[in-house]
C-alpha positions in Angstrom: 311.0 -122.2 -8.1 310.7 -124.6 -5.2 311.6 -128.1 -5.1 308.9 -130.9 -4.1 311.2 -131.7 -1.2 311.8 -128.1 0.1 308.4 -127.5 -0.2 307.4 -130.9 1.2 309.7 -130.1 4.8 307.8 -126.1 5.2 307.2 -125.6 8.5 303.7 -124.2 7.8 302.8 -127.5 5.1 304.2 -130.3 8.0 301.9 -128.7 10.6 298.9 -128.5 8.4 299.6 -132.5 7.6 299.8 -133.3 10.5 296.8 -132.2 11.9 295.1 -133.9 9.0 296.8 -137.0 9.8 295.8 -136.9 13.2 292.4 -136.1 12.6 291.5 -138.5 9.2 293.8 -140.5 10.8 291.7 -141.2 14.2 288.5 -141.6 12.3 289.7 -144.5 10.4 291.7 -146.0 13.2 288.3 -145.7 15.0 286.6 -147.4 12.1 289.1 -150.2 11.7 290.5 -151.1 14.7 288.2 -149.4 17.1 286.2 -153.5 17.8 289.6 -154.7 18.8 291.1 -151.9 21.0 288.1 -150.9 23.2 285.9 -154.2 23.2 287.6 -157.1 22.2 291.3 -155.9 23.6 293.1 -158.5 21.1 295.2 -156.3 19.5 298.5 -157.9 18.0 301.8 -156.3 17.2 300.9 -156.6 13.7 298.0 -154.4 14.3 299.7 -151.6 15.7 302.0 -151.4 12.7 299.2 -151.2 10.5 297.6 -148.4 13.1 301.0 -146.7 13.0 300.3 -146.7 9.1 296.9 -145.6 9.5 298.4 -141.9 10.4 301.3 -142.0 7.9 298.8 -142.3 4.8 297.2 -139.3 5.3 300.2 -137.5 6.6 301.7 -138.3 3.1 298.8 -137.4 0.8 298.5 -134.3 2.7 302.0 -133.5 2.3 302.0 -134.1 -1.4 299.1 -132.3 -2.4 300.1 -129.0 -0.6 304.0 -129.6 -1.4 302.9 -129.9 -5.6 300.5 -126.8 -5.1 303.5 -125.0 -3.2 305.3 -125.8 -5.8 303.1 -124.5 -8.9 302.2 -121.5 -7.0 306.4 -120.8 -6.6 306.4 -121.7 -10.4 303.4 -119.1 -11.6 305.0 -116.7 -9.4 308.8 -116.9 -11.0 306.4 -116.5 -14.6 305.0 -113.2 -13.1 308.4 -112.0 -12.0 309.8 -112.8 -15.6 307.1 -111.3 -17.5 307.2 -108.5 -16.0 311.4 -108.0 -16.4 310.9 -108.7 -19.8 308.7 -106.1 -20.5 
């Protein structure tokens, strides 16, 4: 059975949150700070910290949904493999 952490740091699982990040990501860095980047240009440092955080939510709720679905697939799989030496 896989660990939430070795699951979490899959090759294939990083990739696929990431491309959600940057997707989800843009659309609600468009939404919230789209005024202030393109027309108003007032942007503080602040700001781009929260931007910066604006990609790491969905990176991280990504990540954890497929890493806790990695991880009970892994688990039902190690049942199948132990049922079936048992009988």
């Amino acid at each position: 059975m896989k660990t939430f952490f070795e699951a979490a740091i899959e090759k294939s699982i990083a990739m696929t949150a990431a491309r959600v990040a940057l997707c989800v990501g843009s659309i609600l860095a468009l939404i919230n700070y789209g005024d202030r980047i393109f027309l108003r240009g007032d942007m503080r440092a602040i700001d781009w910290v929260k931007l910066a955080v604006t990609y790491c939510v969905p990176y991280c709720v990504a990540t954890y949904g497929a890493a806790r679905y990695a991880m009970k697939h892994s688990k039902e799989q190690g049942d199948d493999t132990a049922t079936r030496e048992n009988n």
